[in-house]
C-alpha positions as CSV (number, residue, x, y, z in Angstrom):
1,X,219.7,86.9,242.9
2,X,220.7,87.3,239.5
3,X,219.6,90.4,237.3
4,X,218.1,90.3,233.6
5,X,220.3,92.0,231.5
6,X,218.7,94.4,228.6
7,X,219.6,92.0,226.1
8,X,218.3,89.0,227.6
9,X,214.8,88.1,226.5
10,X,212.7,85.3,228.6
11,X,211.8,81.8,227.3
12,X,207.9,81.9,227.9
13,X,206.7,78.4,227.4
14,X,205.1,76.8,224.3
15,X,201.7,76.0,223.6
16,X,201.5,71.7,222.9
17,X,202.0,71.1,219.3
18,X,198.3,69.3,219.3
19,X,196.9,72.3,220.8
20,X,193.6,74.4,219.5
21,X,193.0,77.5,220.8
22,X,191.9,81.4,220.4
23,X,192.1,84.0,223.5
24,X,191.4,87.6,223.7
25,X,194.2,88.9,225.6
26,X,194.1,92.9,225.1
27,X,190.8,95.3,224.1
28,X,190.3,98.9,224.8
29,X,188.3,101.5,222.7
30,X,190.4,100.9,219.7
31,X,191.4,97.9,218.9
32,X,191.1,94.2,219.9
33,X,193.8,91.7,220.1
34,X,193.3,88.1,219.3
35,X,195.8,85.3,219.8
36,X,194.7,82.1,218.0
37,X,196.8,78.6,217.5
38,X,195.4,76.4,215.3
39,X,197.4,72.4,215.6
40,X,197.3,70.4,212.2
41,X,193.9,69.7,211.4
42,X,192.3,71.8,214.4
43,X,190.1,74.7,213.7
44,X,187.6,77.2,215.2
45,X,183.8,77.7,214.9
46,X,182.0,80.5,213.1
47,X,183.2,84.1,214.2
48,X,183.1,87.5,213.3
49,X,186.2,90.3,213.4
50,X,184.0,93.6,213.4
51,X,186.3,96.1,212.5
52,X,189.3,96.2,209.5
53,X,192.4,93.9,211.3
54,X,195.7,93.2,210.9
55,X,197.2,90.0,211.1
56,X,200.5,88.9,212.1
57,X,202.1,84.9,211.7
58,X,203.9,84.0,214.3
59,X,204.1,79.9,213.0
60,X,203.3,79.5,209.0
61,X,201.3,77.0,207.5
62,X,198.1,76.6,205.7
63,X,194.5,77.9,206.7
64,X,191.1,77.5,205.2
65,X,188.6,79.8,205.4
66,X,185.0,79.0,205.3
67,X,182.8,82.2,204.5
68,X,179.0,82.1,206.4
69,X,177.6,81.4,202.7
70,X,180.3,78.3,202.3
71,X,182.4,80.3,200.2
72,X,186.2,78.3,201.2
73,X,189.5,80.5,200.3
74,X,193.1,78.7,201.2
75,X,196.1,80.9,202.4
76,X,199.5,79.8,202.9
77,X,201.1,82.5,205.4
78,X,204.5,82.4,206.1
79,X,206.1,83.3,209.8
80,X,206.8,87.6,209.6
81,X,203.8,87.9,207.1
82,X,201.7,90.4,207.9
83,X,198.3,91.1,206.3
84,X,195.2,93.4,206.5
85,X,191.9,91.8,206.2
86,X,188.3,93.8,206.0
87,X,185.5,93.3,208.4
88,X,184.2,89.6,207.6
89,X,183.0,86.3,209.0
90,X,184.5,83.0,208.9
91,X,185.3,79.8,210.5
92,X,188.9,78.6,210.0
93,X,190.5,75.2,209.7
94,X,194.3,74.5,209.9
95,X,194.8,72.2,207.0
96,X,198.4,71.5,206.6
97,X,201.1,69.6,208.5
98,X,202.3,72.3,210.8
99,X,200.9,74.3,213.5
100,X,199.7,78.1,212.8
101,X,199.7,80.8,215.3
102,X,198.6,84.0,214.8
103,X,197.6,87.5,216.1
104,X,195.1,89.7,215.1
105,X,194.5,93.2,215.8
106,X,190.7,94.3,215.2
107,X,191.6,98.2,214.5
108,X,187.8,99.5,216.4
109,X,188.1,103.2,214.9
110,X,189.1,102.3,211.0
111,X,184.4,101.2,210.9
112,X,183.5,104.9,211.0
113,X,183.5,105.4,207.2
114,X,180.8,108.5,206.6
115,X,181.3,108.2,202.7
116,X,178.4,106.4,201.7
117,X,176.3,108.9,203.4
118,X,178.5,111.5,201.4
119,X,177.3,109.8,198.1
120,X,173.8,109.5,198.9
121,X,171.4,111.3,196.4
122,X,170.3,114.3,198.0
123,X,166.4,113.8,197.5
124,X,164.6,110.9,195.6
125,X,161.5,111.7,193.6
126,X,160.4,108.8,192.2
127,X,159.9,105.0,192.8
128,X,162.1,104.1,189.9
129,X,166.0,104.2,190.9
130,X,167.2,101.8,188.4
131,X,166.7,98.1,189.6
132,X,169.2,95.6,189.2
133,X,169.3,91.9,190.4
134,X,170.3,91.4,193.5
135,X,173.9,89.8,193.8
136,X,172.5,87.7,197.1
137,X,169.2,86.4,195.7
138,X,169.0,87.3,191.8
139,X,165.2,86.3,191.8
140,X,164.3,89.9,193.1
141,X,165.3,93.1,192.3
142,X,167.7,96.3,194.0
143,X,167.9,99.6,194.2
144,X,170.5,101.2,196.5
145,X,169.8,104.6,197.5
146,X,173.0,104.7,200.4
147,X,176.1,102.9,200.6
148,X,176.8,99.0,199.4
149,X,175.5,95.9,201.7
150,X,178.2,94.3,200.5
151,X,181.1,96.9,202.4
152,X,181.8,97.8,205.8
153,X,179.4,100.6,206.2
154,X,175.9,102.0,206.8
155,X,173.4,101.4,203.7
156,X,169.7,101.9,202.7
157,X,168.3,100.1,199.5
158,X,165.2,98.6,198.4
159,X,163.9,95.3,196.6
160,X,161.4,94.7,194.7
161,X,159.6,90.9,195.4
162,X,157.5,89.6,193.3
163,X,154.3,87.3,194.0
164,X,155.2,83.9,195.3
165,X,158.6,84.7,196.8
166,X,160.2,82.6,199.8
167,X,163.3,83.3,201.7
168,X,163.9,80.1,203.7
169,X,164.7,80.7,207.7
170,X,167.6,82.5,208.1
171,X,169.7,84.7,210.1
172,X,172.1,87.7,209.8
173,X,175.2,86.9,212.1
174,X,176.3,91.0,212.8
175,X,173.9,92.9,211.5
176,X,170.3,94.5,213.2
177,X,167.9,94.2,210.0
178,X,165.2,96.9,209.8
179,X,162.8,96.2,207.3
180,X,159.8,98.4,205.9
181,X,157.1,97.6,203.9
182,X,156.9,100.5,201.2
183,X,154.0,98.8,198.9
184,X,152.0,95.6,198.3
185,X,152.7,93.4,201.7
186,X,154.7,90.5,202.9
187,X,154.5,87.9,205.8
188,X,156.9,87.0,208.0
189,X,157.8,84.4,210.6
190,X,160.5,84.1,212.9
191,X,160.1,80.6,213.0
192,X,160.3,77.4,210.7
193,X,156.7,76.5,209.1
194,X,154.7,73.9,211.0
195,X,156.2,74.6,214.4
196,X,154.0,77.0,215.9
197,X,155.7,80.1,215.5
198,X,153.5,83.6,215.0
199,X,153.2,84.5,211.5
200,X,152.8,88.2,210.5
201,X,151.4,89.7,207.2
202,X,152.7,93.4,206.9
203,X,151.0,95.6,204.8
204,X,152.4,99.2,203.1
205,X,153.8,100.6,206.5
206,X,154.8,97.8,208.7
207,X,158.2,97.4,209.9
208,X,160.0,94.6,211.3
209,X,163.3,95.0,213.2
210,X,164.8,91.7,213.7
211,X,168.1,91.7,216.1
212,X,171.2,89.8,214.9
213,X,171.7,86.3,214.7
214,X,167.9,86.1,214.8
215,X,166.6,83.6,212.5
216,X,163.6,84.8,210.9
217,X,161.7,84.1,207.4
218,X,159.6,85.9,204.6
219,X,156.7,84.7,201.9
220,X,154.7,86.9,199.6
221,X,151.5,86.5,197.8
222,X,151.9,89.9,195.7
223,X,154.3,92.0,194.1
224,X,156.0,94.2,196.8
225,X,158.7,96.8,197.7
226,X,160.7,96.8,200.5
227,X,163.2,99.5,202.5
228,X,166.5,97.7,204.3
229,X,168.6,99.9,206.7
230,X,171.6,97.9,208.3
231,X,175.3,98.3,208.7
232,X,177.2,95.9,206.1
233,X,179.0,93.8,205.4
234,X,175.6,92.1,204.8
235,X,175.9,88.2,205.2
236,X,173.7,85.4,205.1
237,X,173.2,82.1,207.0
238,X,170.2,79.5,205.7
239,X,169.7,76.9,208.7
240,X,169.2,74.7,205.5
241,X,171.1,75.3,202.9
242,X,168.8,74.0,200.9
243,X,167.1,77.5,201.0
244,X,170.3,79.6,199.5
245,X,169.2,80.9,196.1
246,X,173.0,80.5,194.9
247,X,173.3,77.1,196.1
248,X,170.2,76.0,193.6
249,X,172.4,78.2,190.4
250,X,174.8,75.7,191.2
């Protein structure tokens, strides 16, 4: 019987060069490891890292990255790179010649950020807190009274909708949307129309709290304002994308 000397490492066996694959190996309460090999041309559906994450390249090449929205960002990594990446959603696509292997580390404790609640105006007196357009759908307006949707982080904000307004059916991949109807009213649906789903008009009061991944839809037929607590990043997915607002700029 022979013994392993300290210096000796052992040959663990490769994964085929045509091989596709992403594995969970490691989680506790503070972080979550993630072993993904991507072969030329293979890729892996819509997903979500929850938490800030570091990322370590085992075998370079080139990845694409294809936001929930259809935003697409191209990184050439190199084997030792290491990166740190926010909280996001993405599918990915290996689109070079070589195969990529990497592992992520989801770092759980880094999402506890209490600074937005630290900014926060301490009372709000009025129903004027200096709208702005709103960066996901400019045809309404925003106020934000806590935080940014558009961070890791909890946030409160309001729209403003005016009369004829439609937000196709869509869904929110990570995120618990609770909405409340402040003024005027809005109906919702958590179906497409013509298929039998219920349809709800909310008046000043009502509140809808629509889990993730949930697809659901909204109409008016008068000016309204609207109250949104969630945890961000905020991100939207239009089961036709015909219904993204930035898709019709373009």
């Amino acid at each position: 019987m022979s013994v392993q000397s300290p210096t000796e490492t052992i040959a663990r066996p490769q994964a085929p060069a045509s091989e596709t694959s992403r594995s969970e190996p490691f989680e506790n309460d503070q972080v979550l490891v993630i072993d993904s090999t991507y072969a030329p041309g293979g890729s892996v559906p819509l997903h979500t890292h929850r938490s800030p994450h570091v990322v370590y390249v085992l075998e370079g090449g080139i990845l694409e990255t294809t936001g929930p929205e259809g935003s697409v960002e191209t990184h050439e990594v190199r084997p030792g790179q290491t990166l740190w990446r926010a909280p996001q959603s993405h599918r990915t696509r290996n689109v070079g010649s070589t195969r990529v292997r990497i592992v992520e580390v989801e770092v759980k404790q880094a999402f506890r950020i209490p600074a937005p609640w630290e900014m926060a105006p301490p009372i709000v007196t009025s129903a004027e807190h200096g709208w702005v357009p709103d960066p996901f759908d400019p045809r309404r307006s925003i106020a934000m009274l806590v935080g940014d949707p558009t961070t890791p982080g909890l946030y409160t904000l309001r729209y403003r909708v005016p009369a004829g307004y439609k937000i196709g059916l869509h869904l929110h991949p990570d995120e618990d949307e609770q909405l409340t109807v402040l003024s005027g009213s809005i109906h919702w649906s958590p179906g497409a129309a013509g298929t039998g789903a219920p349809e709800y008009t909310l008046t000043a009061g009502g509140f809808a709290p629509v889990r993730a991944g949930s697809p659901h839809r909204l109409w008016t037929t008068e000016e309204c304002v609207l109250q949104m607590h969630g945890i961000g990043p905020r991100t939207y997915v239009y089961l036709n994308p015909a219904d993204d607002p930035r898709a019709a700029k373009c």
